[in-house]
Each structure stands twice: as C-alpha cells, then as structure tokens.
C-alpha positions as CSV (number, residue, x, y, z in Angstrom):
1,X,179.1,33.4,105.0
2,X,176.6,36.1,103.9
3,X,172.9,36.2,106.1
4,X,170.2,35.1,104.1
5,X,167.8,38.2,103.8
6,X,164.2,38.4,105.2
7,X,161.5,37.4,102.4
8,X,159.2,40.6,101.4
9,X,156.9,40.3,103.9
10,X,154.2,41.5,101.0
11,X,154.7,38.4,98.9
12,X,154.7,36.4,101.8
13,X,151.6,33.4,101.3
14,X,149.8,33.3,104.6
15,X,151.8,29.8,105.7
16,X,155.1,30.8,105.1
17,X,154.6,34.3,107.3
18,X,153.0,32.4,110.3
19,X,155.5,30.0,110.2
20,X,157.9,32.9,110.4
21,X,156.1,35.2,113.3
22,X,156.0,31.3,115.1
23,X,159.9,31.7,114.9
24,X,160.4,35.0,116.2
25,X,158.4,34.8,118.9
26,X,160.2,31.5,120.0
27,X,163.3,33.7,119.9
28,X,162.0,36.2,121.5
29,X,160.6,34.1,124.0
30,X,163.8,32.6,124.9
31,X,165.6,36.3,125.6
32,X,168.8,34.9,124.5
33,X,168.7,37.6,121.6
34,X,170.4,40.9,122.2
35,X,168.7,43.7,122.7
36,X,168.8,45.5,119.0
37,X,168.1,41.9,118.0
38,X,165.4,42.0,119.7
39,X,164.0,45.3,118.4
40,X,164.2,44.3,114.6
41,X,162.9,40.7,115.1
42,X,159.5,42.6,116.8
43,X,159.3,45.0,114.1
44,X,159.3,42.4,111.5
45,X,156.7,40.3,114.2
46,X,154.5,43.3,113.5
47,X,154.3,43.5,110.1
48,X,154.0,39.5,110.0
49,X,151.4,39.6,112.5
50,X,149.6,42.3,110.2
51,X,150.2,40.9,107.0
52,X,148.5,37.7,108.4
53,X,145.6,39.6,109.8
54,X,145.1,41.2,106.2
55,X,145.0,37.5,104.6
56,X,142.7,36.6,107.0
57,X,140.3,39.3,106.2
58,X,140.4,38.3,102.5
59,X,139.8,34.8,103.2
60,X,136.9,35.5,105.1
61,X,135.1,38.2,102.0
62,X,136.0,35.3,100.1
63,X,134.0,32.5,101.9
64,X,130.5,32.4,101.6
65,X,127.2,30.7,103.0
66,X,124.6,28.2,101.3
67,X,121.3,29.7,101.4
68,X,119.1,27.8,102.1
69,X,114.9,28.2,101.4
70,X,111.5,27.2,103.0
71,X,111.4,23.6,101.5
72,X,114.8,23.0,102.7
73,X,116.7,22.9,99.5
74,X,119.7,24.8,99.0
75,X,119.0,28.1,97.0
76,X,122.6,30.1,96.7
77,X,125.2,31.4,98.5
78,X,125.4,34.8,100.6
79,X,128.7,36.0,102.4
80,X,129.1,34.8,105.2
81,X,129.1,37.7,107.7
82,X,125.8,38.3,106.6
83,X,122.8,38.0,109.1
C-alpha cells in the first residue's frame, strides 16, 4: 500500500496544519520514531509551526477595534495593535 503524501504545507488552512504539528510532536514526543524519521517529521514541524505563525499574523492585521468617542457611542473601527 502506497504512503499517503504530506499536504502542501502552503495551502494548508490554519486548523488543518495545527492539527498536524499537534501530531508530530506527539510522535516525536513518544521517541519511538527512528532517527531519520525523526529528522523529516521536525523539518515539516518547522514549516507547520511557521506557516501557522504567518496565519496568525494575518488574522491579527485583519482584526480591528471599535472606536469609541467622548459621549460614549461607538465611532469606527482602528486596528487593533493600535495605541
């Protein structure tokens, strides 16, 4: 039976590449995985691990704040890493 090949971590939504970096690090974890195994499955960690810190970072631009002014009522939005 032929191995299923890794997903393009690129096209990966941010769910399905956590849930995947979640698995390898459970592997790894265990150390039941030889040792080239092992290599590979934290190379591909990496790039999960950064391809989820890059969603995460467009998320956040994305996100804003309700403004709000003197009187109380709500005047617009700003981002939200704005002071």
């Amino acid at each position: 039976m032929a191995e299923k090949k890794p997903a393009d971590i690129a096209t990966l939504p941010f769910e399905a590449a956590m849930a995947e970096l979640e698995t390898i690090v459970g592997k790894l974890e265990k150390g039941d995985v030889a040792l080239e195994d092992s290599i590979a499955l934290y190379a591909r960690g990496e790039q999960l691990k950064a391809h989820c810190d890059r969603l995460l970072k467009q998320a956040e631009a994305r996100i804003e704040q309700i403004t709000f002014g003197a009187d109380g009522a709500a005047k617009g939005t700003k981002p939200l890493d704005q002071a």
